[in-house]
N, C-alpha and C positions, 0 to 999 in steps of 0.2 A: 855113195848110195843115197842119202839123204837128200844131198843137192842135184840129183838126178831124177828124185822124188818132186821135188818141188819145182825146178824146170818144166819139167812133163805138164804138173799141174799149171803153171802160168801159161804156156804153148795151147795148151787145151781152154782156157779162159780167153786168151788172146783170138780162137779160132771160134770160141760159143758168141764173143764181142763182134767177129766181123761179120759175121752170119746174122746179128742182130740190124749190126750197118743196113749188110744188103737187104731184110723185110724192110725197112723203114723207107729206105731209098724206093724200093720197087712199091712200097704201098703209096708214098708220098707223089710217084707216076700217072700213078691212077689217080688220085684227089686232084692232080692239077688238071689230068685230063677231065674230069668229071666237071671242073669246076670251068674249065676253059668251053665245054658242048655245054651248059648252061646258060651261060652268059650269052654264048652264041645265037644260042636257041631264045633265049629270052624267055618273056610271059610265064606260064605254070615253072616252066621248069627254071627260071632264072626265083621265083620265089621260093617253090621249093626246096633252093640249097641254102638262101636267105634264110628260110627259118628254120632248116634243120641244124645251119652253123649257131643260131642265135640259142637252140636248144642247147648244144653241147658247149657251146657258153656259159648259160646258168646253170650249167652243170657243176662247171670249175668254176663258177663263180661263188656257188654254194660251198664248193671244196674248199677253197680260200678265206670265204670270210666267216665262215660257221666251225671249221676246222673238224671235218668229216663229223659232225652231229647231224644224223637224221633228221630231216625237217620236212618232210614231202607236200605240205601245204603253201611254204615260201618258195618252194619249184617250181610247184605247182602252179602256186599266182606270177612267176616271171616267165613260165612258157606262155601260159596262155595268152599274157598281156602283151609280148612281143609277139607271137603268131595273128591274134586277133590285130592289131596294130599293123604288122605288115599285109596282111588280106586287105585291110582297110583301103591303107595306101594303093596299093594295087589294081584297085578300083575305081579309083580316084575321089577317095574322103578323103582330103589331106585334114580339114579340123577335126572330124571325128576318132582319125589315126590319131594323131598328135594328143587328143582329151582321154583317148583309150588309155596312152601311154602315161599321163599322166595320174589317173586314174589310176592305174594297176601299180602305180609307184608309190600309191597314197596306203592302197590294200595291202602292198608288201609289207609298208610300213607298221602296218596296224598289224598284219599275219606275226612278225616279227618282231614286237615290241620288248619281247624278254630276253632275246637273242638275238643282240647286233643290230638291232632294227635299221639304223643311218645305213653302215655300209651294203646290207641285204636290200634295202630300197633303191640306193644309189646303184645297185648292180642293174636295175629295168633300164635306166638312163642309158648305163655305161655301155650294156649291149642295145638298146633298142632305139638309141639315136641314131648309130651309124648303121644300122641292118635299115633302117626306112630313109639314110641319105643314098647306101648305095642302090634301092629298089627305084627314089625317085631320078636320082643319077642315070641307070641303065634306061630307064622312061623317058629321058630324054632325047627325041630325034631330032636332025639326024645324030647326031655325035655320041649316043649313048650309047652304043655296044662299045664303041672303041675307049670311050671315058673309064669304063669298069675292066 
């Protein structure tokens, strides 16, 4: 009776695990396709997923190095300064992009001085390097759509 008890319950976890498989798998369909008609499409929409990834970036980036303490000002200064940065680029300010980013790593710094300041600043670099390598990347014809 007992070990029948507890079978049942492992069968029934084993079957809530796979069901969890299959949303991940079927959501992770869509983001590639999402992320593949972007790329393709390029311009607005190839930046658009650039900065909505670099958002949920500093998202966990904030998760990790602040260790879920609320801080909505040091988010705050790492969205803005990676969105403003890639607009930049996108335009074709490459030094203005580049000073933005620097800039907004100098403010994180300062926003975060009593909490983790170093690794909360270095998070602007860590996402906002490679979000305006891949925007100048796809910007490059002809070879850019296929590069990214």
């Amino acid at each position: 009776m007992v070990g029948e008890i507890s079978e049942r319950s492992l069968i029934e976890r084993k079957l809530q695990q796979d069901g969890d498989l299959r949303v991940r798998a079927a959501s992770s369909l869509v983001l590639v396709a999402l992320a593949l008609a972007a790329s393709y499409l390029g311009g607005i929409w190839f930046l658009g997923l650039i900065i909505a990834i670099g958002l949920v970036m500093a998202w966990e980036w904030g998760q990790v190095v602040r260790r879920n303490e609320r801080v909505g000002s040091i988010f705050l200064g790492h969205c803005a300064t990676i969105a403003a940065a890639a607009v930049l680029l996108f335009i074709g300010q490459v030094f203005w992009s580049l000073a933005v980013l620097g800039a907004g790593t100098l403010a994180v710094a300062i926003l975060a001085i009593n909490n983790r300041w170093l690794p909360s600043a270095m998070g602007v670099l860590y996402i906002g390097l490679p979000a305006l390598g891949l925007i100048w990347l796809r910007s490059a014809e002809p070879a850019g759509p296929l590069a990214v």
